[in-house]
Steps between C-alpha positions, in 0.01 A plus 500: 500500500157633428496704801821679344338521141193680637708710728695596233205504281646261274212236464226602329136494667347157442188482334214292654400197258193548347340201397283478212212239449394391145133381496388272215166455457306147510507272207165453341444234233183391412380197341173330305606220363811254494844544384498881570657558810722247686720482797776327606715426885768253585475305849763278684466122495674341822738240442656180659805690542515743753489921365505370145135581353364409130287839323152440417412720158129607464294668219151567552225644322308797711196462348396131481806428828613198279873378523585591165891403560778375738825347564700391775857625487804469748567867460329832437609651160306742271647247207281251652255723559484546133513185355206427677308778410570401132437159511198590700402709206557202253323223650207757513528589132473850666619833336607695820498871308307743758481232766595651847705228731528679879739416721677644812860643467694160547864502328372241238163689458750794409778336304643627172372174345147476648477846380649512179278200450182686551575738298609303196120361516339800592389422797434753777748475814266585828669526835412532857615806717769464683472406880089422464409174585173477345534607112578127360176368711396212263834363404558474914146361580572210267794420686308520797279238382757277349759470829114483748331212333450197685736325155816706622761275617591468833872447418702714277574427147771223397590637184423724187287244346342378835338858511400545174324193486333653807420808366388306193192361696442847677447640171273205325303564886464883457442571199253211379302381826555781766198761510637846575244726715637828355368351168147377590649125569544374176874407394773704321464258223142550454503928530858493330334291184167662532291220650406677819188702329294149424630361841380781684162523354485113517548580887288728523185324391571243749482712766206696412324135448610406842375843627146432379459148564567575905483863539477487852846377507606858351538805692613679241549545114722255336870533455632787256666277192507740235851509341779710656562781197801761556800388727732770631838474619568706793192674468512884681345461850149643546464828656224633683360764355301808700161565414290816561 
């Protein structure tokens, strides 16, 4: 047949498909304090019961990396999704206007009632791009942490409640006794709540006494523990730049 149609020059000459690429650029948020930009990710839980999996919520502050929220749910919804963002709010007697939560492009990230949600309290939606791996990079290295420490079960998870109490501990763990390296090693707790400053300087003193009571022992200058100021999200990479 479409031999005869372009014998008979009855089928009209195809066009070659032109596809067109849509960049978008990075997403840059920057932070210097707490509350101001969070993100968010959901991870699978493994079950008893075989391809049935429990959804592990999690809302954490960029700046100070503290576990701000979570929930363990047997589905993914953006309705849960937002219920825990606005309890989350509550419990932290928070006003969320101009706070930035980032996320990747999940369904419930981009639900009708996550959004609608975030809008009503004026907070500002902040999404990864599509097919990049790497934009939601502090939401994933938390989950990192949480299914690679020694405390993650061997076995999966009995039950709903089973994992939250689970997750429970994980939380007390992270954000109240474990010391983050990206944040000088103190804990979330102490840089979320402003503690860090007096614990730093505290730490520093010791080590500069150390240094001059055996200075042989020291090859070089003492450990850097000023503060961490300015956190970026998804900073642009560095290029190198020609000099004459």
């Amino acid at each position: 047949m479409y031999r005869l149609q372009r014998r008979l020059g009855l089928r009209a000459p195809s066009r070659p498909l032109v596809r067109t690429h849509v960049s978008r650029s990075r997403t840059v948020h920057t932070a210097d304090g707490p509350n101001q930009v969070w993100s968010w990710d959901i991870t699978w839980l493994p079950t008893t019961i075989r391809g049935r999996y429990l959804y592990l919520y999690m809302i954490m502050d960029v700046w100070s990396r503290r576990i701000v929220g979570w929930t363990v749910e047997d589905s993914e919804s953006s309705e849960a999704a937002a219920t825990l963002f606005r309890r989350t709010c509550t419990e932290a007697n928070l006003d969320p206007r101009g706070l930035v939560l980032h996320s990747d492009n999940g369904t419930p990230m981009r639900g009708s009632t996550m959004l609608s949600t975030l809008q009503w309290l004026g907070v500002v939606p902040s999404f990864s791009r599509p097919h990049v791996s790497d934009d939601n990079p502090y939401s994933e290295s938390l989950f990192r942490t949480l299914k690679y420490c020694p405390a993650y079960p061997g076995l999966p998870f009995a039950d709903r409640a089973t994992a939250s109490r689970w997750v429970g501990r994980f939380v007390d763990w992270y954000n109240g006794t474990h010391r983050h390296s990206a944040i000088r090693y103190v804990t979330p707790d102490q840089r979320h709540f402003g503690d860090a400053p007096d614990v730093l300087s505290a730490r520093r003193k010791l080590y500069e006494r150390a240094r001059a009571t055996n200075p042989e022992r020291w090859s070089r200058s003492i450990r850097d523990w000023t503060p961490v100021g300015t956190v970026v999200l998804n900073p642009e990479p560095a290029r190198n730049q020609l000099t004459a």
